[in-house]
DRENLODO-277193 format. One record per residue (C-alpha): residue in three letters; x, y, z; chain. Coordinates in steps of 0.05 Angstrom, whole numbers, always signed. Example, Ala and Ser with C-alpha at 12.3 -4.5 7.8 and 13.67 -1.06 7.14 Angstrom:
BEGIN
+------+--------+--------+--------+-------+
: resn :     xx :     yy :     zz : chain :
+------+--------+--------+--------+-------+
:  ALA :   +246 :    -90 :   +156 :     A :
:  SER :   +273 :    -21 :   +143 :     A :
+------+--------+--------+--------+-------+
***
This chain:
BEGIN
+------+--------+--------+--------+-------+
: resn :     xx :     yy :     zz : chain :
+------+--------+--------+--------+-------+
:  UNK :   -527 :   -900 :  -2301 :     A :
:  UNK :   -577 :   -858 :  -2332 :     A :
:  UNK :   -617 :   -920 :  -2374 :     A :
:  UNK :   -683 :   -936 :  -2340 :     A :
:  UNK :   -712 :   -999 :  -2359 :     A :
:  UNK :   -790 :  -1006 :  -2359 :     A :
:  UNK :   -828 :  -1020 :  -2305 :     A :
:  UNK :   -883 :  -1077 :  -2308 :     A :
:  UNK :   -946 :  -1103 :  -2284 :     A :
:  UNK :   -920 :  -1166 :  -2274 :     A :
:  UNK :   -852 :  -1198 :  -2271 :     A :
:  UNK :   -816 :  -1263 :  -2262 :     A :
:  UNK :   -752 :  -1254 :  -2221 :     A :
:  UNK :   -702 :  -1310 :  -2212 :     A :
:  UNK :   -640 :  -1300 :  -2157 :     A :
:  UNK :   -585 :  -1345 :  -2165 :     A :
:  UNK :   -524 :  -1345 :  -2118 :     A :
:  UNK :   -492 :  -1393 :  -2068 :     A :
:  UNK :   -500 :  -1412 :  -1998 :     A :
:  UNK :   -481 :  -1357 :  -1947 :     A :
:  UNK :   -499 :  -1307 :  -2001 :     A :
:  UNK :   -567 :  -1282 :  -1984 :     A :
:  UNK :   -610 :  -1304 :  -2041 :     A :
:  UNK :   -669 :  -1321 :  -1989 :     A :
:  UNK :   -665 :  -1259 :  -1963 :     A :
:  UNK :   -663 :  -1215 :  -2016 :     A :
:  UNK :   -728 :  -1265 :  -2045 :     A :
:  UNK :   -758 :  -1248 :  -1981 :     A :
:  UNK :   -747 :  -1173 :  -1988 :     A :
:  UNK :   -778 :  -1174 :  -2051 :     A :
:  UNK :   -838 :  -1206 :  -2037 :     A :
:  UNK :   -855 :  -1171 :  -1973 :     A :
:  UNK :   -844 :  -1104 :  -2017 :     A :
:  UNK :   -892 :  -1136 :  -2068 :     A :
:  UNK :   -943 :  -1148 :  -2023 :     A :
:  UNK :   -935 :  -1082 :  -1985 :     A :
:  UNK :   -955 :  -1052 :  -2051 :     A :
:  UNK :  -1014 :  -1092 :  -2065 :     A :
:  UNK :   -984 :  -1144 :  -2107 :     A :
:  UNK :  -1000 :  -1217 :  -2114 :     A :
:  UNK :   -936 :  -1264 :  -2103 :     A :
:  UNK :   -909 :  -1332 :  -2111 :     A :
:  UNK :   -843 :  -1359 :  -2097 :     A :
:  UNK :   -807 :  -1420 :  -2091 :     A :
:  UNK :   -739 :  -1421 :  -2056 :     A :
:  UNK :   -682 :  -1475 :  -2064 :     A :
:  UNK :   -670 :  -1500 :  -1995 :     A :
:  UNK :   -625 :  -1568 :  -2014 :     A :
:  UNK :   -571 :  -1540 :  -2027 :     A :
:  UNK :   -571 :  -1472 :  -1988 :     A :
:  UNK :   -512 :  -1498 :  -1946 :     A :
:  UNK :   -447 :  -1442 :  -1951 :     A :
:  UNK :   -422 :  -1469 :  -2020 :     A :
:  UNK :   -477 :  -1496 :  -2050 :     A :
:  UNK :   -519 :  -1472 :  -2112 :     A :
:  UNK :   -581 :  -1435 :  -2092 :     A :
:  UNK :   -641 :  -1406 :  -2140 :     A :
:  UNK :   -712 :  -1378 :  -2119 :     A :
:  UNK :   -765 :  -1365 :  -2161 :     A :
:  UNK :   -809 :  -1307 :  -2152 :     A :
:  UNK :   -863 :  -1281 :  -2198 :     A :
:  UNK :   -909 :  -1219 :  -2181 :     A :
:  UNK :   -966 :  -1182 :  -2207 :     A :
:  UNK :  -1010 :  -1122 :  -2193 :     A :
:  UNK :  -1077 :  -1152 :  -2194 :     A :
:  UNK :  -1107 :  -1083 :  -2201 :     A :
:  UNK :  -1073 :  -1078 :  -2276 :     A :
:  UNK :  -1108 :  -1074 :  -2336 :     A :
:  UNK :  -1115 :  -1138 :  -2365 :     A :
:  UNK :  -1118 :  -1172 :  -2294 :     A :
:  UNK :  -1148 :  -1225 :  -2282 :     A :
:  UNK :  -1147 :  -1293 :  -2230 :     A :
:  UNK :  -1084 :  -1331 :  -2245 :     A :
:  UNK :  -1122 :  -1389 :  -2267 :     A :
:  UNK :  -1164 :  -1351 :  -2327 :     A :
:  UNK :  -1135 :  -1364 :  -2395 :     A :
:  UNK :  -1159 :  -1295 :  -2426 :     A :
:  UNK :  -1191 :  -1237 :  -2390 :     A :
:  UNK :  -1260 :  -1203 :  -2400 :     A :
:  UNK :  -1225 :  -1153 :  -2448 :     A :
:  UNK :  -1189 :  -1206 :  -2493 :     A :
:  UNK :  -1118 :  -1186 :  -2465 :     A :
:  UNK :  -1075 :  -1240 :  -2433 :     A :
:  UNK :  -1080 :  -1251 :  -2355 :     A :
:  UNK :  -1027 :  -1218 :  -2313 :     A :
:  UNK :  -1027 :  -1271 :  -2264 :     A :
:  UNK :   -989 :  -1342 :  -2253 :     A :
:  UNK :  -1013 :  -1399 :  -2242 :     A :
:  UNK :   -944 :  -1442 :  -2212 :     A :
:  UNK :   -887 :  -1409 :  -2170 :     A :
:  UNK :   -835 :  -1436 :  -2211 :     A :
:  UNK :   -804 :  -1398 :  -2280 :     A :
:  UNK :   -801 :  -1446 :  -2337 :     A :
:  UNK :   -732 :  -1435 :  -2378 :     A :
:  UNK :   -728 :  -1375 :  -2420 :     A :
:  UNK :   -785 :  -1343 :  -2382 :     A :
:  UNK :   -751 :  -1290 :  -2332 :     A :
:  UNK :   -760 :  -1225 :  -2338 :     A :
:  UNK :   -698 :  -1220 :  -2292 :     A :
:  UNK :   -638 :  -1253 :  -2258 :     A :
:  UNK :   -611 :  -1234 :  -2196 :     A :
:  UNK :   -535 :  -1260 :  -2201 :     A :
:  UNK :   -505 :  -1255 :  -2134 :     A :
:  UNK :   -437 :  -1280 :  -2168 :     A :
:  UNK :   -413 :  -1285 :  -2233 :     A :
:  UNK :   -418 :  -1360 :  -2246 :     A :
:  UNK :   -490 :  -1350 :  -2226 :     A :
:  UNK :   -502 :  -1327 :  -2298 :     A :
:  UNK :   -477 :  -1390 :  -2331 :     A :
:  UNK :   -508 :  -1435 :  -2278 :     A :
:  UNK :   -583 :  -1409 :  -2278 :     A :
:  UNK :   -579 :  -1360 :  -2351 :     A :
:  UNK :   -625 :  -1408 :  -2379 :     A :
:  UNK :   -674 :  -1378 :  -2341 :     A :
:  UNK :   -674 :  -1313 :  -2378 :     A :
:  UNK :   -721 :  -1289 :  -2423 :     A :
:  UNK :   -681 :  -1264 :  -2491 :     A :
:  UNK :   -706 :  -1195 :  -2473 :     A :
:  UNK :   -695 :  -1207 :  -2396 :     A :
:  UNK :   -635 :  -1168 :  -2357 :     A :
:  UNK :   -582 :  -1200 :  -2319 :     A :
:  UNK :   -563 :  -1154 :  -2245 :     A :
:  UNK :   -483 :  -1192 :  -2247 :     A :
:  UNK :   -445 :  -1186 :  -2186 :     A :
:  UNK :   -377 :  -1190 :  -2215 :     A :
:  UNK :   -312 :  -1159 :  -2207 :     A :
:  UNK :   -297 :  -1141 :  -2274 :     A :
:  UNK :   -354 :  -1104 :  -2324 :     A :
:  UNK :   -377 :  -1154 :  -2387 :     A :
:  UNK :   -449 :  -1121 :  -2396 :     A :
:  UNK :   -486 :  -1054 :  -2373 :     A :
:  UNK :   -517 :  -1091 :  -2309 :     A :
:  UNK :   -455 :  -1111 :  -2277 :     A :
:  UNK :   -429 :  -1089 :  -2208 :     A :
:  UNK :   -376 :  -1099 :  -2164 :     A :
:  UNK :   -421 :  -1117 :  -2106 :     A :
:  UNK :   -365 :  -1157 :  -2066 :     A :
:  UNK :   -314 :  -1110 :  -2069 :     A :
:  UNK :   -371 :  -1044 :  -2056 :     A :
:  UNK :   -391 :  -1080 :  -1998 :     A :
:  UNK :   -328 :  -1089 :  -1972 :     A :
:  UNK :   -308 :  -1028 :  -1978 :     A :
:  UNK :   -372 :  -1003 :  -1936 :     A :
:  UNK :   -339 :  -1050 :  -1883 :     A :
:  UNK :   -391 :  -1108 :  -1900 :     A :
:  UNK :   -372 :  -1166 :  -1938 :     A :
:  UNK :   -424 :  -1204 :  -1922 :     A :
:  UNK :   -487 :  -1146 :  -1951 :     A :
:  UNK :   -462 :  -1151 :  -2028 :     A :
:  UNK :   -533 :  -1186 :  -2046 :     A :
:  UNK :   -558 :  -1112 :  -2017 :     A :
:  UNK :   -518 :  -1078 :  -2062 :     A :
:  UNK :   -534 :  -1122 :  -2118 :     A :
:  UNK :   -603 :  -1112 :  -2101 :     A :
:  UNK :   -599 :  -1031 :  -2097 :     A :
:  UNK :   -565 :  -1028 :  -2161 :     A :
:  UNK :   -629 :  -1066 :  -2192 :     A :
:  UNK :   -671 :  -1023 :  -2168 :     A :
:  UNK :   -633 :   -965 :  -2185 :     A :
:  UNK :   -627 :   -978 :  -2261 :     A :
:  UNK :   -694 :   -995 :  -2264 :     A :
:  UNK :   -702 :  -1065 :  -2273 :     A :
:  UNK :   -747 :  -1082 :  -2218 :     A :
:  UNK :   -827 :  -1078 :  -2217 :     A :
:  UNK :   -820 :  -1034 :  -2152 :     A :
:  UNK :   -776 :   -959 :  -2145 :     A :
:  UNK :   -718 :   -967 :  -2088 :     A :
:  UNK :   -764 :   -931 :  -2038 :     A :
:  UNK :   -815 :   -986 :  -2027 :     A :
:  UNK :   -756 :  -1027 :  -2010 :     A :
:  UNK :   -719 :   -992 :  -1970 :     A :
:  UNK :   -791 :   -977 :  -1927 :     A :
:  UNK :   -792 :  -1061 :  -1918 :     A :
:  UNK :   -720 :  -1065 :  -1905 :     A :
:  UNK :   -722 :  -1017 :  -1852 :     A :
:  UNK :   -794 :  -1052 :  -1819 :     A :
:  UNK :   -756 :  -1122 :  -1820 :     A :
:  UNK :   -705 :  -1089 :  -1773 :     A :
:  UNK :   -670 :  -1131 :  -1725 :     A :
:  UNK :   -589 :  -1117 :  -1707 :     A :
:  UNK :   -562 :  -1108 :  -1780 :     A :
:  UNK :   -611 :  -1058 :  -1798 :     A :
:  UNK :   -567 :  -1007 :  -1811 :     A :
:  UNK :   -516 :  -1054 :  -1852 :     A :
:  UNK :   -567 :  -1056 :  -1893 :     A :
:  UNK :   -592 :   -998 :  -1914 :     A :
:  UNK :   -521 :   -977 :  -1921 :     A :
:  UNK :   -514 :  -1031 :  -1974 :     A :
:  UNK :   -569 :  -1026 :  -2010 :     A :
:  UNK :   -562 :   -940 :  -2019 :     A :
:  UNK :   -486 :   -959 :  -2046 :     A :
:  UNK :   -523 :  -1000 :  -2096 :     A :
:  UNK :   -573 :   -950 :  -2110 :     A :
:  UNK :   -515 :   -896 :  -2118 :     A :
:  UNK :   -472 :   -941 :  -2165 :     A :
:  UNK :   -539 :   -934 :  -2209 :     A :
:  UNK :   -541 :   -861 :  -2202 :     A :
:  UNK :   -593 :   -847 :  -2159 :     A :
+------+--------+--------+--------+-------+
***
């Protein structure tokens, strides 16, 4: 896919999936990558009902302090008259993200409220109904590893642009958080990245 959305200085990312799925992790990811590059980050994860089955959102919004227009999170207008580019609460008010992380496909109609109008959906779902959607359960089994579809997912984001971060940056924390399925991992996440072309 050959569509590159634009980057931002800040961004409001929800992840929506189910127990079992990897939505912590892939929050986790994120915001370990944001603050490798500087950023400032909230979150808020969804642990009630992170039991295999169960509906599960976080909420993570990050800025580049350094960006014009910065300011602290609690300043209403900057020095310059521009908006702040911080946040002042973890959580994304309805119609505010930037971008949902759908780690199945009833994940859209469960948490879509979420969205901003101009937001983009990442849809792990086995048949296409929109420009962002992937296949993520069946790529990853076909890699041998059901269980690292929110990987894919989450490489096919960053491949078509819709993250505030390239796939490199990620990959760089993937690979420092390490441990046994290391190399699952990156495998996933680079047959996300070359569903998106890249």
């Amino acid at each position: 896919m050959s569509q590159q959305l634009t980057q931002q200085a800040r961004q409001q990312i929800a992840v929506s999936g189910i127990g079992g799925q990897g939505v912590l992790f892939v929050t986790k990811l994120l915001a370990e990558t944001a603050v490798h590059l500087g950023w400032s980050v909230l979150l808020s994860e969804t642990h009630g009902m992170a039991q295999r089955g169960g509906n599960v959102i976080s909420h993570l919004k990050v800025w580049d302090p350094r960006a014009a227009g910065s300011t602290a999170p609690t300043t209403s207008t900057a020095a310059n008259g521009k908006p702040p580019v911080g946040f002042t609460s973890p959580l994304i008010r309805a119609g505010q993200a930037d971008v949902l992380l759908a780690l199945h496909p009833e994940a859209l109609t469960t948490h879509g409220f979420y969205l901003n109008p101009k937001g983009t959906a990442i849809v792990n779902a086995p048949t296409a109904n929109g420009p962002y959607t992937i296949d993520a359960d069946r790529i990853a089994a076909e890699i041998g590893h059901a269980i690292a579809a929110n990987l894919v997912l989450l490489g096919f984001a960053a491949g078509v642009g819709a993250l505030f971060c390239t796939a490199e940056p990620l990959r760089e924390i993937l690979d420092a958080l390490g441990g046994p399925r290391r190399d699952v991992n990156r495998q996933a996440f680079q047959a996300g990245l070359s569903r998106a072309g890249r």
